[in-house]
TIDRENVO-197736 format. One line per field, with one value per atom (N, C-alpha, C): x negated, y, z; atom name; residue number from 1. Coordinates in Angstrom, 2 decimals. Last residue first. Layout:
c1	X/...
c2	Y/...
c3	Z/...
atomo	CA/...
num	NUM/...
END
This chain:
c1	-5.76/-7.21/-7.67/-4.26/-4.88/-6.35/-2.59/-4.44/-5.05/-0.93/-0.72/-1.38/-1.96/-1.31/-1.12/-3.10/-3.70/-3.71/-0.81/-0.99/-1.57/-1.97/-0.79/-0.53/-4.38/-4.23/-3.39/-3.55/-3.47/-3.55/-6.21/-5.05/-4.93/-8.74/-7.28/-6.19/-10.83/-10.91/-9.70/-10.33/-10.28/-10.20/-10.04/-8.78/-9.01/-11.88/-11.79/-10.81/-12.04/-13.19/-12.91/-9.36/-9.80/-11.04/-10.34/-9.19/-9.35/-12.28/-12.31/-11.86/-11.02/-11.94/-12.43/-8.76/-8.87/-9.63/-9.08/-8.94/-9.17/-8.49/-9.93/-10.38/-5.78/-6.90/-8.06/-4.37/-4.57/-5.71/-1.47/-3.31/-3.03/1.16/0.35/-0.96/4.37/2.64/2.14/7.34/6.41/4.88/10.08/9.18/8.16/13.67/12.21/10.96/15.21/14.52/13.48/16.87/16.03/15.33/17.95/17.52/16.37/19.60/20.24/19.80/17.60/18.62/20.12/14.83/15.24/16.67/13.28/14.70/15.59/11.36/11.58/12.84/9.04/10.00/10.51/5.25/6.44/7.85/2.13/3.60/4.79/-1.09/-0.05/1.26/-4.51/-2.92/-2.31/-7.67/-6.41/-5.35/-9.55/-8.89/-7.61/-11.87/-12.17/-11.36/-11.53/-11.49/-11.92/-10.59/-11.04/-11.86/-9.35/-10.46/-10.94/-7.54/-8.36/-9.54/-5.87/-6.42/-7.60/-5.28/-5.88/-6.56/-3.44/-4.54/-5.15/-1.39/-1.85/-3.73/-0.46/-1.10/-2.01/1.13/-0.15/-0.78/2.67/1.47/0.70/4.48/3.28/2.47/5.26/4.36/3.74/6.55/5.30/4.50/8.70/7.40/6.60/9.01/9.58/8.69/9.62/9.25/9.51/11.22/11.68/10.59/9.42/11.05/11.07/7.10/7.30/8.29/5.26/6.85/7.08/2.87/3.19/4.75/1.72/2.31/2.96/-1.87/-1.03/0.36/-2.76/-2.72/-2.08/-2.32/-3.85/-3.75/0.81/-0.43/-1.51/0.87/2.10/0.94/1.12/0.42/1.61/3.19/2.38/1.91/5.16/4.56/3.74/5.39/6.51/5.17/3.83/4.92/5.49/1.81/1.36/2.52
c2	1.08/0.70/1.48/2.17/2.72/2.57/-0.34/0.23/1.25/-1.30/-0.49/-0.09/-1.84/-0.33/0.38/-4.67/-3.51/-2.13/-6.53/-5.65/-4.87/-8.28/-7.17/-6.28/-8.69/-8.14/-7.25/-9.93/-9.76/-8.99/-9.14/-9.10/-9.40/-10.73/-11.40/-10.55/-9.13/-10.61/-11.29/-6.84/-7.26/-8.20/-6.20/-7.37/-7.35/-4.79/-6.13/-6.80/-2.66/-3.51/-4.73/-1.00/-1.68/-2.29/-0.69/-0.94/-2.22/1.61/0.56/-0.36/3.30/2.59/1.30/4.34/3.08/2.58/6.02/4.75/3.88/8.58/8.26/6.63/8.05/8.50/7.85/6.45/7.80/7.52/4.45/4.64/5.80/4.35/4.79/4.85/1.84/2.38/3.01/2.36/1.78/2.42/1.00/1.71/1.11/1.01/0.64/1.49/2.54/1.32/0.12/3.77/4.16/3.39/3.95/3.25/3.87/6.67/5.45/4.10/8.75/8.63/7.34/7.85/7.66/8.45/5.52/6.52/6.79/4.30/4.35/5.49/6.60/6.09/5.99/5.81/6.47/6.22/5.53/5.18/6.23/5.56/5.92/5.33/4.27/4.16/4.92/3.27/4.27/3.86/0.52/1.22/2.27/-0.77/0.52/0.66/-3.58/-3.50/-1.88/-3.95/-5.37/-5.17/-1.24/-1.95/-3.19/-1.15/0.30/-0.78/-3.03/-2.80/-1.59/-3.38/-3.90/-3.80/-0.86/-1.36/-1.74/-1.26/-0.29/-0.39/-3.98/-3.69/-2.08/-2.61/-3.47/-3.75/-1.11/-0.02/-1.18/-2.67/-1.85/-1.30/-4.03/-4.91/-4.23/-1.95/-2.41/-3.04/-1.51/-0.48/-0.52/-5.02/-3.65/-3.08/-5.24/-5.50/-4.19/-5.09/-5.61/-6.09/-2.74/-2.45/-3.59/-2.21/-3.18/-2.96/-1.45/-1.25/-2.55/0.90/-0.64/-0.94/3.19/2.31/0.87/4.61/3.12/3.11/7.30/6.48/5.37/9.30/8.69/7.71/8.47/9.97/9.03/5.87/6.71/8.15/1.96/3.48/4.58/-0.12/0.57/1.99/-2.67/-1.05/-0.74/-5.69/-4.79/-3.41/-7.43/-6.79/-5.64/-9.00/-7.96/-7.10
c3	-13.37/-13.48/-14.87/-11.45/-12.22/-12.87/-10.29/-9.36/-10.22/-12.24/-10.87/-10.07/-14.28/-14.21/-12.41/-13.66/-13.53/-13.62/-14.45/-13.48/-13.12/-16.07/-16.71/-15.81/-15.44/-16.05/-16.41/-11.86/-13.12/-13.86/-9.41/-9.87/-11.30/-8.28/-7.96/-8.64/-8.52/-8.68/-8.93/-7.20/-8.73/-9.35/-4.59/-5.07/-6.56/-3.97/-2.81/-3.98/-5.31/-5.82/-4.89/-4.82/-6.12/-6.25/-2.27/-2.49/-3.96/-3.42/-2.16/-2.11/-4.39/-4.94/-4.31/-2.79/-3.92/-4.67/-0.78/-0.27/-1.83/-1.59/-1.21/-0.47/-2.35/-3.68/-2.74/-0.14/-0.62/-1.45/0.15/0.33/-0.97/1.63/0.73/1.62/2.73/3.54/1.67/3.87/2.86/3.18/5.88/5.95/4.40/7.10/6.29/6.11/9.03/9.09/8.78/7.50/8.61/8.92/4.54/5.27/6.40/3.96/3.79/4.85/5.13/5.58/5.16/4.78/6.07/6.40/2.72/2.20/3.60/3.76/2.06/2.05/5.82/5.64/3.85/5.81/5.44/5.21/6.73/6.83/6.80/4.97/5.44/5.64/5.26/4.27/5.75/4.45/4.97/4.07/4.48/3.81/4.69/5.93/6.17/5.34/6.44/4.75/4.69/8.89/8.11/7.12/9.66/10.97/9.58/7.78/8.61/8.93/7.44/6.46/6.54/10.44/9.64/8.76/10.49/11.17/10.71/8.78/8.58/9.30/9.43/8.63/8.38/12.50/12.63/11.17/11.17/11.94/11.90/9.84/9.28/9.89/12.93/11.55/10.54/13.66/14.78/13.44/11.86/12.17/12.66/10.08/11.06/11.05/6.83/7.85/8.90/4.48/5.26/6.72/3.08/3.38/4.86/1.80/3.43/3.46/-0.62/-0.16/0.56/-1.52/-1.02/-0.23/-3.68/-3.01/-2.45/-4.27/-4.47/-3.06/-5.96/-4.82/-5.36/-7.36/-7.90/-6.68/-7.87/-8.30/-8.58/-7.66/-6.86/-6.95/-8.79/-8.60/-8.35/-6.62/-7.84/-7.97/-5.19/-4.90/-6.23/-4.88/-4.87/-4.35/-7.26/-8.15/-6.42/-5.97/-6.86/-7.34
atomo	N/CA/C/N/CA/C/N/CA/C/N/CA/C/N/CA/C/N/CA/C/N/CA/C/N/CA/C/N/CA/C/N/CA/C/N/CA/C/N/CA/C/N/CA/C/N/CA/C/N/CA/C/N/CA/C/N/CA/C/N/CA/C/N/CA/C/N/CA/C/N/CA/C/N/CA/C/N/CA/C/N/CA/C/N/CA/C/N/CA/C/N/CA/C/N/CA/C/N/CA/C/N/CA/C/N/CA/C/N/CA/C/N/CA/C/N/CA/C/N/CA/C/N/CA/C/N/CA/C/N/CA/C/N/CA/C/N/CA/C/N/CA/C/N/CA/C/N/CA/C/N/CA/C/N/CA/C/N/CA/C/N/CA/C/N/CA/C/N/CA/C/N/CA/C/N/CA/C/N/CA/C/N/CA/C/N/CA/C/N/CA/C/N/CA/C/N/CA/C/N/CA/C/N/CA/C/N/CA/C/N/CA/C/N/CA/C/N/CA/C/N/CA/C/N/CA/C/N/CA/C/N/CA/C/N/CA/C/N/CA/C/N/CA/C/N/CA/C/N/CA/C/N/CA/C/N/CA/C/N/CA/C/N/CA/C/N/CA/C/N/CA/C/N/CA/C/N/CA/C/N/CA/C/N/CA/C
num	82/82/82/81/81/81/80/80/80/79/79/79/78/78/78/77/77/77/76/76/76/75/75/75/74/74/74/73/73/73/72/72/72/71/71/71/70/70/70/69/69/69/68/68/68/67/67/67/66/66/66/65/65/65/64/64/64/63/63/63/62/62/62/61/61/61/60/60/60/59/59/59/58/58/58/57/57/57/56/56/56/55/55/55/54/54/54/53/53/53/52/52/52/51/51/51/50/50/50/49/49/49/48/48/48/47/47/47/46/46/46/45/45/45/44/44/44/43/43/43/42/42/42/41/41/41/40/40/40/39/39/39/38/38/38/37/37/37/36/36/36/35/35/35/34/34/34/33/33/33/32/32/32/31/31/31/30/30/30/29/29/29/28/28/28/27/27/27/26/26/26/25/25/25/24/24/24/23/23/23/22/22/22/21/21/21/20/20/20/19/19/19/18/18/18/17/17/17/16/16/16/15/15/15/14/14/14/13/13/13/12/12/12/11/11/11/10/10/10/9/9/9/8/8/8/7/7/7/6/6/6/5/5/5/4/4/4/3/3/3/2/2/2/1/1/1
END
């Protein structure tokens, strides 16, 4: 629950340490399992080229936010704009 948080009306998710095959294959996933979009974006592609962080867009979080209500903490709910 702690690495990404609301990012406008979206959510980021910060994969730094996985490679680009492993977010494209979440990116998938969360497409094909759950119908959620997200994007890949480099975290900072001229220090780190290599990391990558995925956003779900506004039209992804309602979605988003009714699979994991069950499961986040309270104190955490800043970060799904709840």
């Amino acid at each position: 629950m702690d690495d990404g948080g609301a990012d406008g009306n979206g959510l980021r998710l910060y994969t730094n340490s996985f490679t680009i095959k492993d977010v494209e294959l979440l990116k998938s996933a969360l497409f094909e399992n759950f119908n959620i979009k997200a994007q890949i974006s480099h975290v900072n592609r001229k220090r780190n080229p290599d990391q990558y962080k995925l956003y779900i867009p506004v039209e992804s979080m309602n979605r988003l936010r009714y699979l994991v209500k069950d499961y986040i903490l309270p104190s955490m709910h800043y970060k799904l704009n709840y």
